[in-house]
C-alpha positions in Angstrom: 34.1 40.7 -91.3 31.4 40.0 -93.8 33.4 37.5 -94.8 32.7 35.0 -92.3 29.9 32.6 -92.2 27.0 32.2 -89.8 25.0 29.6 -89.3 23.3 27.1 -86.8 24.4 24.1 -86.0 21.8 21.4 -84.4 23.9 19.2 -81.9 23.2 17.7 -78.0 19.9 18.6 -78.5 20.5 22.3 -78.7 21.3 24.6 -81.3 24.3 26.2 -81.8 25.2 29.4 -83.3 28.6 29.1 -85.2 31.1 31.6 -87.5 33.2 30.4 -89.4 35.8 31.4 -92.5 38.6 29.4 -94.3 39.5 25.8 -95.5 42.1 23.4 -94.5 43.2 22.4 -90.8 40.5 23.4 -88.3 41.3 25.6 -85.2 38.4 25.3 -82.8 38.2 28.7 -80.8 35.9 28.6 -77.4 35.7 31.9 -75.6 34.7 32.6 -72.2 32.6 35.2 -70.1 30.9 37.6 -70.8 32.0 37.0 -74.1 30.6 35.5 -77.7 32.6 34.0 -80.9 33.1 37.4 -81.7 35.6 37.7 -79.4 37.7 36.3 -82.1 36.9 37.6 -84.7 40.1 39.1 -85.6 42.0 35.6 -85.1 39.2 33.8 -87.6 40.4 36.1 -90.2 44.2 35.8 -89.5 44.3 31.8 -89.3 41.9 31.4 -92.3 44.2 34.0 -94.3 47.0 31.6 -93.4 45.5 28.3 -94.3 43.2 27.4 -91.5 39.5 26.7 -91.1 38.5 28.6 -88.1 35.8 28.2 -86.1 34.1 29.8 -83.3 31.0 29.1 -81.7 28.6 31.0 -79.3 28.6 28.2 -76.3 26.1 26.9 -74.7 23.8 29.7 -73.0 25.7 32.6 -75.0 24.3 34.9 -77.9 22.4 33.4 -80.6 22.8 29.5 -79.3 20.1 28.4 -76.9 20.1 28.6 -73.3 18.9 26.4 -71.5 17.2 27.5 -68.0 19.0 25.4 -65.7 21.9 25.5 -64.4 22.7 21.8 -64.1 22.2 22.3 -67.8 26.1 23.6 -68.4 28.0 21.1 -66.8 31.4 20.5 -68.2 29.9 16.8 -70.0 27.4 19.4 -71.8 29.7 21.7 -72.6 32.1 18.7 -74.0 29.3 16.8 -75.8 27.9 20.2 -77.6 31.4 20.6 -79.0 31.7 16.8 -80.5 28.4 17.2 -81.6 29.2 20.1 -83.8 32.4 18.9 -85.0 30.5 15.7 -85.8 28.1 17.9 -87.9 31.0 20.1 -89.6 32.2 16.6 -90.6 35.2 17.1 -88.2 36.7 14.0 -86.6 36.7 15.0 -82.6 39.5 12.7 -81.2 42.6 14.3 -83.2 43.3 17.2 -81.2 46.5 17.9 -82.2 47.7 21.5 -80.0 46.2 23.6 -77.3 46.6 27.4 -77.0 45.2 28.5 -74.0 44.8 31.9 -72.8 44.2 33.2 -69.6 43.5 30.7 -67.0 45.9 27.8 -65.8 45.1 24.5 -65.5 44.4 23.2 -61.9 44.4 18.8 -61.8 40.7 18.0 -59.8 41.4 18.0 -55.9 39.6 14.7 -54.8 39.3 15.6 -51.8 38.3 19.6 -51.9 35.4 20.9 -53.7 36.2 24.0 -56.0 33.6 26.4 -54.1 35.7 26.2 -51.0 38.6 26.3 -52.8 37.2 29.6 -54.2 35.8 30.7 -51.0 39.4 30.2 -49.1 40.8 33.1 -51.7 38.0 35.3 -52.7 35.8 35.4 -49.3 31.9 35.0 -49.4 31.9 37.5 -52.6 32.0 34.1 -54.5 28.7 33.0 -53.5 26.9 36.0 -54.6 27.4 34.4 -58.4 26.2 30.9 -56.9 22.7 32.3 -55.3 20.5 32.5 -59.6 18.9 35.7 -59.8 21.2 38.2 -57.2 23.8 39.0 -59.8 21.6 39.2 -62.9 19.4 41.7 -61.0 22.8 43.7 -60.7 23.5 43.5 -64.3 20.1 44.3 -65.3 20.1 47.5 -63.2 23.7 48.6 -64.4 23.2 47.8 -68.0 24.4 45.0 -70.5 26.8 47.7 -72.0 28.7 49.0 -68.6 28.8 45.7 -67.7 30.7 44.8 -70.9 32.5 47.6 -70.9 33.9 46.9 -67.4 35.1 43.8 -68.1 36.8 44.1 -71.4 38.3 47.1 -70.8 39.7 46.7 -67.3 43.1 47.2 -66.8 43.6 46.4 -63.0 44.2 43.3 -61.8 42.1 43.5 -59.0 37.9 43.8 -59.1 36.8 45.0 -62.4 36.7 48.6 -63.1 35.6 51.0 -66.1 38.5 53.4 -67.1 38.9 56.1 -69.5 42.0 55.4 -71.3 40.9 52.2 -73.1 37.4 51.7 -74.9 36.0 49.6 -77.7 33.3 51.5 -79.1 31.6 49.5 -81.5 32.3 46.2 -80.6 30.9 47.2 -76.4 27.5 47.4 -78.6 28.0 44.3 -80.6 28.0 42.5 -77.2 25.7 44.8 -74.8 23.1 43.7 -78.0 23.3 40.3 -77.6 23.4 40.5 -73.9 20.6 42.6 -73.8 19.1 39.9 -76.0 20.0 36.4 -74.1 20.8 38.3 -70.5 23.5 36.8 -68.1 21.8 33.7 -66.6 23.4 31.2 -69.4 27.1 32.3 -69.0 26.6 33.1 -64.9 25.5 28.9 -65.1 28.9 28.0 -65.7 29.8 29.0 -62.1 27.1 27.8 -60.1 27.8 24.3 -61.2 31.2 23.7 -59.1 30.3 20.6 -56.5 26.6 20.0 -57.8 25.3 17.0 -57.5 23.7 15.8 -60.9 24.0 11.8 -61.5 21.7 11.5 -63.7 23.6 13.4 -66.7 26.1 10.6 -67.1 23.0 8.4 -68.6 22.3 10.7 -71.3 25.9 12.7 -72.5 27.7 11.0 -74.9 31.6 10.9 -74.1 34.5 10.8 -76.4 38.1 10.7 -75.9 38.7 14.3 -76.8 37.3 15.0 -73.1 40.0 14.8 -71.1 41.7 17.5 -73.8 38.7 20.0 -72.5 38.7 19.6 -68.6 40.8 22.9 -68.8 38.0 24.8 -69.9 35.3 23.6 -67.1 34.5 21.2 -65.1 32.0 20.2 -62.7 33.8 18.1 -59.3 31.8 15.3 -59.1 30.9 14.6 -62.8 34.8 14.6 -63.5 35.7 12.2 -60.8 36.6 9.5 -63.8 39.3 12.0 -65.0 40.7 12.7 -61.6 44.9 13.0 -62.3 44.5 12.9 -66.3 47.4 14.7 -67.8 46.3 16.6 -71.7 48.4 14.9 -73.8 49.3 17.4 -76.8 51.1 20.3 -77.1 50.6 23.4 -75.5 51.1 26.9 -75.3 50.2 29.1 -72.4 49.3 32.7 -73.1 49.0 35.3 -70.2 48.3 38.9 -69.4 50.5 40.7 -66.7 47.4 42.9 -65.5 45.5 39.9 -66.1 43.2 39.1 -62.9 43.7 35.6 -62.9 47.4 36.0 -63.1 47.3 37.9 -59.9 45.0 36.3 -58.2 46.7 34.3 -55.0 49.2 31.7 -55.6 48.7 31.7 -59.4 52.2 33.3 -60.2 53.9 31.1 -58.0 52.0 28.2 -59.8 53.3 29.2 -62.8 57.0 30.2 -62.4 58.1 27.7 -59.5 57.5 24.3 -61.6 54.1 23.4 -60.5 52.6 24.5 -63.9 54.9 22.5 -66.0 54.6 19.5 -63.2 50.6 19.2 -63.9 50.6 20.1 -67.5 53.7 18.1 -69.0 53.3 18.9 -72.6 53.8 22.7 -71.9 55.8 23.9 -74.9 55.3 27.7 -74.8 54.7 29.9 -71.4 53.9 33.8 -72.4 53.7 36.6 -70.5 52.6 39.6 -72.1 53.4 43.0 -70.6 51.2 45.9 -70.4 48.1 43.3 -71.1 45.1 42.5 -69.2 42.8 39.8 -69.5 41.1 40.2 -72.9 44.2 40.0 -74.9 42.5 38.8 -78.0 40.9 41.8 -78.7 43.5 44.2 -76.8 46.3 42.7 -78.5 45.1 41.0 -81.7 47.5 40.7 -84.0 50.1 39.6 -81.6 47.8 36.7 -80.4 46.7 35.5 -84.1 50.8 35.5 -84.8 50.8 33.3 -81.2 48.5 31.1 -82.3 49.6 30.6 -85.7 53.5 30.3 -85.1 53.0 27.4 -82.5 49.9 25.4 -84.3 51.6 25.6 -87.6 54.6 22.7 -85.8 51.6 20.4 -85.6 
């Protein structure tokens, strides 16, 4: 691990906290909540072993990169912009993304005409806008502890509401985490959510786009800023990775997504569609050598 390099990375007018390790092709690895670049650290080793330069940054709001206080602060054009902004500064040209391995969570095309909040509210209820209201939830956290709340998420292996079991733990790397949680707090990652169907028209004056954005509108989004991209397909390669305990495979209507044709209808450069059995949501860490070999046997085609 001490192998990997640290350093900060001024870009968008924030700066960014970024590991790194290797030479060669890059692969660009974004994580998501409650997480940090460490979440893949085992893959930065294994991809950089085989002739990659990987990289992983702490987004926007997340561990040692700043956070900025408001929320309208992580919209998807941020998020995008920080990203071509540090490629810029690794002297990385942005618009030849080549592959996408995605983990996790499918990509849904922007409803014009239905906001993602009450697309969220029709499946999960009113719990949904417990994250939207800044403040309620971090008071939660803060009261249960950066570490439990870690814990619970990474090592949950039901597919319903997160839970803390016994049977799977991961000891040193809970603290690594609960540190740097304990550190930044939740507000920054919690940001991403609140920023569904806000209203913020004064960001398209000062982000900087690039072609490569359509290629991230899996990741994020916020529904009015990505109006412009409404019914724009991703146009390389990609491989779909997911857990069967994994909460955002069960959640309503997402199997069906998958398996009956509407997956491969919105996204029609799927190449690869994995289902891992026995795995939950943080398959990365839970299963890492089976992900970096993932990863490496489909990039390695392109």
């Amino acid at each position: 691990m001490e192998k990997i390099e640290q350093k900060t990375v001024s870009t968008n007018g924030i700066n960014m906290h970024v590991a790194s390790i290797g030479s060669g092709p890059v692969v660009l690895f974004l994580h998501g909540f409650p997480e940090l670049w460490y979440t893949w650290r085992h893959q930065l080793l294994s991809l950089s072993a085989a002739g990659y330069r990987a990289i992983a940054p702490d987004l926007r709001g997340y561990g040692d990169t700043d956070a900025p206080p408001d929320a309208s602060s992580h919209s998807i054009l941020h998020i995008v912009a920080d990203l071509v902004g540090l490629l810029d500064a690794l002297g990385i040209e942005p618009d030849r993304v080549k592959a996408l391995v995605n983990l996790s969570v499918v990509f849904r095309p922007r409803n014009p005409k239905r906001k993602p909040i009450q697309s969220l509210r029709a499946i999960m209820g009113d719990n949904y806008l417990y994250v939207q209201k800044p403040g309620e939830v971090e008071e939660e956290f803060a009261r249960a502890g950066a570490a439990r709340i870690i814990k619970t998420f990474l090592a949950s292996r039901d597919p319903q509401p997160p839970r803390v079991p016994k049977e799977i733990g991961f000891g040193e790397d809970v603290n690594y985490y609960a540190t740097k949680f304990e550190q930044k707090g939740f507000t920054g990652g919690l940001n991403y959510y609140r920023l569904g169907d806000v209203k913020i028209p004064h960001l398209l004056d000062s982000i900087r786009l690039r072609q490569s954005l359509p290629y991230q509108l899996i990741f994020l989004g916020t529904w009015e800023l990505t109006a412009a991209w409404t019914g724009v397909q991703i146009k390389v390669p990609v491989k779909f990775i997911v857990g069967d305990l994994d909460i955002t495979y069960n959640t309503p209507g997402v199997k069906e997504y998958i398996h009956n044709g509407g997956f491969k209808r919105d996204v029609r450069f799927l190449q690869e569609l994995i289902v891992m059995e026995g795995v939950a949501h943080f398959k990365n860490q839970e299963r890492p050598e089976e992900i970096s070999a993932h990863i490496y046997d489909f990039i390695k085609k392109y």
